[in-house]
C-alpha positions in Angstrom: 6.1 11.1 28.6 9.6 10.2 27.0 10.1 8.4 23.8 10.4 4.7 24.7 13.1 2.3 23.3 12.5 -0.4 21.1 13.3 -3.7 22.7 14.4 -5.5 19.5 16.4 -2.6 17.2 17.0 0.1 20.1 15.4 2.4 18.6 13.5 5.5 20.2 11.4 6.3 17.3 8.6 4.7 18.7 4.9 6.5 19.4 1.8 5.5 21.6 -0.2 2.6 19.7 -3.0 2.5 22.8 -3.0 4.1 26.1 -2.8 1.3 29.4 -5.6 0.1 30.7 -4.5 -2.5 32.8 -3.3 -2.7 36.9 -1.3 -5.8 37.6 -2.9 -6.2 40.9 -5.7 -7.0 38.7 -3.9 -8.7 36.3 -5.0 -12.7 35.5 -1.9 -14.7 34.9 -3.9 -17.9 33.9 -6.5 -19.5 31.3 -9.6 -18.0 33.3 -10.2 -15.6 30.4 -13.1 -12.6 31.5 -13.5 -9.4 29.1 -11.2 -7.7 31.6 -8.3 -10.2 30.5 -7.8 -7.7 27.2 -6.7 -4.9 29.3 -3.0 -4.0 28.7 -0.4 -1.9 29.7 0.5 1.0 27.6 1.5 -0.5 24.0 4.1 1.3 22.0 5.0 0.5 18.0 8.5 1.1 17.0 8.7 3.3 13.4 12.1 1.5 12.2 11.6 -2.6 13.1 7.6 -2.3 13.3 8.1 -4.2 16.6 5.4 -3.4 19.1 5.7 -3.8 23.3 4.4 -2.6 26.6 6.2 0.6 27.8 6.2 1.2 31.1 6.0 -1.9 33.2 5.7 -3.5 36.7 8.9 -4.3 37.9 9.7 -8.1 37.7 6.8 -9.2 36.4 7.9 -12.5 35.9 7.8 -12.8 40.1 3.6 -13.1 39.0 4.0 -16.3 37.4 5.9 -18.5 40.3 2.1 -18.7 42.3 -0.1 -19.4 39.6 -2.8 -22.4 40.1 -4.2 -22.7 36.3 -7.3 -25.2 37.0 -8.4 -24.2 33.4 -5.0 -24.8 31.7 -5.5 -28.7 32.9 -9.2 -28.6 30.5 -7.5 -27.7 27.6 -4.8 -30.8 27.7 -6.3 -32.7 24.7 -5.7 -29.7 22.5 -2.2 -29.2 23.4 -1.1 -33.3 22.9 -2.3 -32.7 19.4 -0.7 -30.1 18.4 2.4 -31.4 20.2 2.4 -34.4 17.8 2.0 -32.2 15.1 4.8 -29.6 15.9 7.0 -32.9 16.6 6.3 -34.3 13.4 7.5 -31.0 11.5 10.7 -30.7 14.2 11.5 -34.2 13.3 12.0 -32.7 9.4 15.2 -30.6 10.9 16.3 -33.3 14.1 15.0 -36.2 14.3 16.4 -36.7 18.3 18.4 -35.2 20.8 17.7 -33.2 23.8 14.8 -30.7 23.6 14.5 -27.9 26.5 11.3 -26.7 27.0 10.9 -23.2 28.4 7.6 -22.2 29.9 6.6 -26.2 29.8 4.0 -25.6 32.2 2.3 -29.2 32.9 4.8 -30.9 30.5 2.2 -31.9 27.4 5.1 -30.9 25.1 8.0 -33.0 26.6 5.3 -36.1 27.2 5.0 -36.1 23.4 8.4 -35.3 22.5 9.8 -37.8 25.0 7.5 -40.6 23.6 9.3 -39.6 19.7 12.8 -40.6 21.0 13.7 -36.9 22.1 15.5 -36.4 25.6 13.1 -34.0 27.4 13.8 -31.2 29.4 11.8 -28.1 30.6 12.1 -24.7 32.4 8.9 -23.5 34.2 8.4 -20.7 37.1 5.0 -21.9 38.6 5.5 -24.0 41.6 2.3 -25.6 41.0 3.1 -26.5 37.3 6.5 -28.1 38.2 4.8 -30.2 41.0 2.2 -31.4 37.9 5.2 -32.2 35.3 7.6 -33.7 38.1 5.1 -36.2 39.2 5.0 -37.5 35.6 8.5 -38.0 35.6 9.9 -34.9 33.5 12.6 -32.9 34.0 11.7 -29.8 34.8 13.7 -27.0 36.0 12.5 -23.8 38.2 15.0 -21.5 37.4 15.5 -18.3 34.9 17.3 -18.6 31.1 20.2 -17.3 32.6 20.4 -19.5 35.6 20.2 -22.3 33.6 22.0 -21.2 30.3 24.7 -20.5 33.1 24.7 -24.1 34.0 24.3 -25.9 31.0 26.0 -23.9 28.1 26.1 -26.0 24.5 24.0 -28.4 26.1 20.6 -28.8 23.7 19.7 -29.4 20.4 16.5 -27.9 20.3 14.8 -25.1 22.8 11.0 -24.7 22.2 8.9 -21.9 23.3 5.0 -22.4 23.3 3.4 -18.9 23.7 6.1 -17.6 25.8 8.3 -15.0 24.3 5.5 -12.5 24.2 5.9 -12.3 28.1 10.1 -11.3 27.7 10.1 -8.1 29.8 13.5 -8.1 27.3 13.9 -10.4 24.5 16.7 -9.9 23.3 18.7 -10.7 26.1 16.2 -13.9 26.6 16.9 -15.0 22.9 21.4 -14.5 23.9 20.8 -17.0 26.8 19.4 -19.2 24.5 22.2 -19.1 21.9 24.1 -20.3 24.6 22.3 -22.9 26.0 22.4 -24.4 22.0 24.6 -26.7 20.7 26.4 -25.5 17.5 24.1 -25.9 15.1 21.3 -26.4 17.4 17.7 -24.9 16.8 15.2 -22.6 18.2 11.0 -23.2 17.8 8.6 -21.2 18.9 4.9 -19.8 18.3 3.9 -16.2 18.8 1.3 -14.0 17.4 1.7 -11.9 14.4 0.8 -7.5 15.3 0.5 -7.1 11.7 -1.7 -10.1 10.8 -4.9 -9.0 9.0 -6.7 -10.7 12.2 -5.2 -7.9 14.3 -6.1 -5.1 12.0 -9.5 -6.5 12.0 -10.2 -7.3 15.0 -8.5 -3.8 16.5 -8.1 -4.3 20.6 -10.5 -7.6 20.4 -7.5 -9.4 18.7 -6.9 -12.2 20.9 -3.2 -11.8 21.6 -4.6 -8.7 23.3 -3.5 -9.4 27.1 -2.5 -8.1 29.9 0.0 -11.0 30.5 1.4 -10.1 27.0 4.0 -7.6 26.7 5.6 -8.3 23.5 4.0 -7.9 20.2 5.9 -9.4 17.2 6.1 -9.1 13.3 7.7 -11.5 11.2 9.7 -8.6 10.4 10.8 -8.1 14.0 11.1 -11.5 14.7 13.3 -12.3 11.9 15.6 -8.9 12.7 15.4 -10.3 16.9 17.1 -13.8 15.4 19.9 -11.9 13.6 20.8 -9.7 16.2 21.0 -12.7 18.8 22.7 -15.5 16.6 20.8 -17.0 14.8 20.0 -17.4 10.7 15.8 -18.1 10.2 15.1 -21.3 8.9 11.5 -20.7 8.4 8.5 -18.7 9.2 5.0 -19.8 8.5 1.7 -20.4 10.0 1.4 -21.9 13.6 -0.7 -25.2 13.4 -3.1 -25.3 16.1 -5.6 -28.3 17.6 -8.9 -26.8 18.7 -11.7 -28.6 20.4 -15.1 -26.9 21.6 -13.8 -26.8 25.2 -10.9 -24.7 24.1 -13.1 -22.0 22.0 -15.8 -21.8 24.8 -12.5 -20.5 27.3 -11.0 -18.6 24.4 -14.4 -16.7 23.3 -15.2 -16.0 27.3 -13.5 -12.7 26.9 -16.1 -11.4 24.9 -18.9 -9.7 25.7 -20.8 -11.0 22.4 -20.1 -14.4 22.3 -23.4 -16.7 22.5 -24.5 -16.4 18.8 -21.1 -17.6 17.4 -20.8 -20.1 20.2 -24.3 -21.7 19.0 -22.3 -22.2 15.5 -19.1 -23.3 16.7 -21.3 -25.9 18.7 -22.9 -27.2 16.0 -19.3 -27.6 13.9 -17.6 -29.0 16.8 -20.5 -31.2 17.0 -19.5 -33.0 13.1 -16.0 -33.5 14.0 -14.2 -33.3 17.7 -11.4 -31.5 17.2 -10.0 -29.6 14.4 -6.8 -28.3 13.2 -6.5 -24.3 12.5 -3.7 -22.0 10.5 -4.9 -18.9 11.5 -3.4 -15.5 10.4 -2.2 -13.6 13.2 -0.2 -16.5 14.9 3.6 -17.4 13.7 5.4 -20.6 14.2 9.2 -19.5 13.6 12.4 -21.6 13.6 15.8 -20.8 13.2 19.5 -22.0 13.2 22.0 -20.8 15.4 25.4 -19.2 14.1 27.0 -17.9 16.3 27.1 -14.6 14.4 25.3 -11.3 15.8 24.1 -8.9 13.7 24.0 -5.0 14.9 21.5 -4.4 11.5 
């Protein structure tokens, strides 16, 4: 097989991290995690940015997302509200208003929350069924690409967020240049991913549980930082993703595992003392950054 080409520096000195065990036919694009939900395509690492991503891949496999039902995304809404409030509160550090967009807003638990701060909401979202959900809340939601819409509405937004999205980006890069565009001067960029070289990942080996087929893209803060400065934009911070958990949310999450009962008995018995807890776990980044304007080739 040929060397494949690093998505964030370019580069072609890149090897095999794991061989593919996945078939997108097969693929779940939803919440319904089974042990067959870790399968992935075939994951490469790049030597020079230490960037790691799925090489080869379906064609357009963002077409997989515009027919998703996600029954078991609506269980989880608690969680998601109270880590909105919590993201919100730390956004509100850089801007306190102005108009947010949204991409991959799903049901619209983000915007409700950042509408109800003073923010003018906005969000992008593919699924048909997901728009229908945020619509009849009375968000604005768009069903469009990044390009579509940075087409549209260029200098436009203050803010974009991205919630556990840019690790689907069949290209990144050329995501993150939309973006720039739909910013205002000035304007930020938020997002969480997960972190490939977290010790949770070295640990865990393929039972990480950024391990999925949906998941293409596999940052480092390294990579992450070097995507910003090659797209326009200067890193304002990067640091550990605060996340709400309840029991519901770790009974869904733990279901891809094969030996899950005995640490389910424990979480039980925690979740039990308080409803719903806040974690910083390694392995998942919440990065911000400025744009500039400026693209960097190094």
């Amino acid at each position: 097989m040929k060397k494949s080409q690093c998505p964030i520096c370019d580069s072609y000195d890149t090897y095999q991290w794991y061989k593919a065990n996945a078939n997108v036919k097969k693929l779940s694009f939803t919440y319904e995690f089974s042990p067959t939900a870790k399968k992935t395509f075939r994951v490469v690492r790049c030597n020079n940015c230490s960037h790691v991503f799925c090489d080869p891949l379906p064609k357009d496999m963002y077409k997989y997302y515009e027919d998703v039902v996600d029954e078991k995304y609506l269980t989880q809404r608690d969680d998601r509200l109270a880590t909105a409030k919590k993201i919100i509160s730390e956004i509100s550090k850089y801007k306190r208003k102005g108009k947010i967009l949204d991409i991959g807003c799903a049901t619209g638990d983000f915007l409700e929350v950042a509408k109800k701060n003073g923010f003018e909401t906005y969000g992008l979202e593919l699924s048909k069924w997901s728009v229908k959900i945020a619509r009849d809340k009375g968000l604005t939601v768009f069903r469009e690409s990044i390009k579509t819409h940075a087409k549209k509405n260029a200098g436009k937004y203050d803010i974009v967020t991205l919630w556990g999205v840019i690790e689907h980006f069949e290209n990144p890069k050329e995501e993150l240049e939309h973006i720039n565009k739909l910013l205002k001067p000035g304007g930020i960029i938020v997002l969480w991913t997960g972190d490939v070289d977290s010790i949770t990942s070295y640990l865990m080996g393929r039972n990480w549980w950024y391990w999925l087929g949906q998941h293409i893209q596999y940052f480092t803060r390294r990579s992450l930082y070097l995507l910003g400065k090659k797209t326009g934009f200067t890193q304002v911070f990067s640091k550990t993703y605060p996340q709400a958990a309840t029991y519901i949310r770790l009974e869904n999450s733990m279901a891809r595992y094969k030996k899950k009962r005995l640490i389910l008995l424990f979480f039980r018995l925690v979740f039990s003392i308080r409803p719903t807890w806040f974690l910083y776990l390694p392995g998942e980044i919440f990065w911000m950054a400025k744009k500039t304007n400026t693209k960097k080739k190094n």
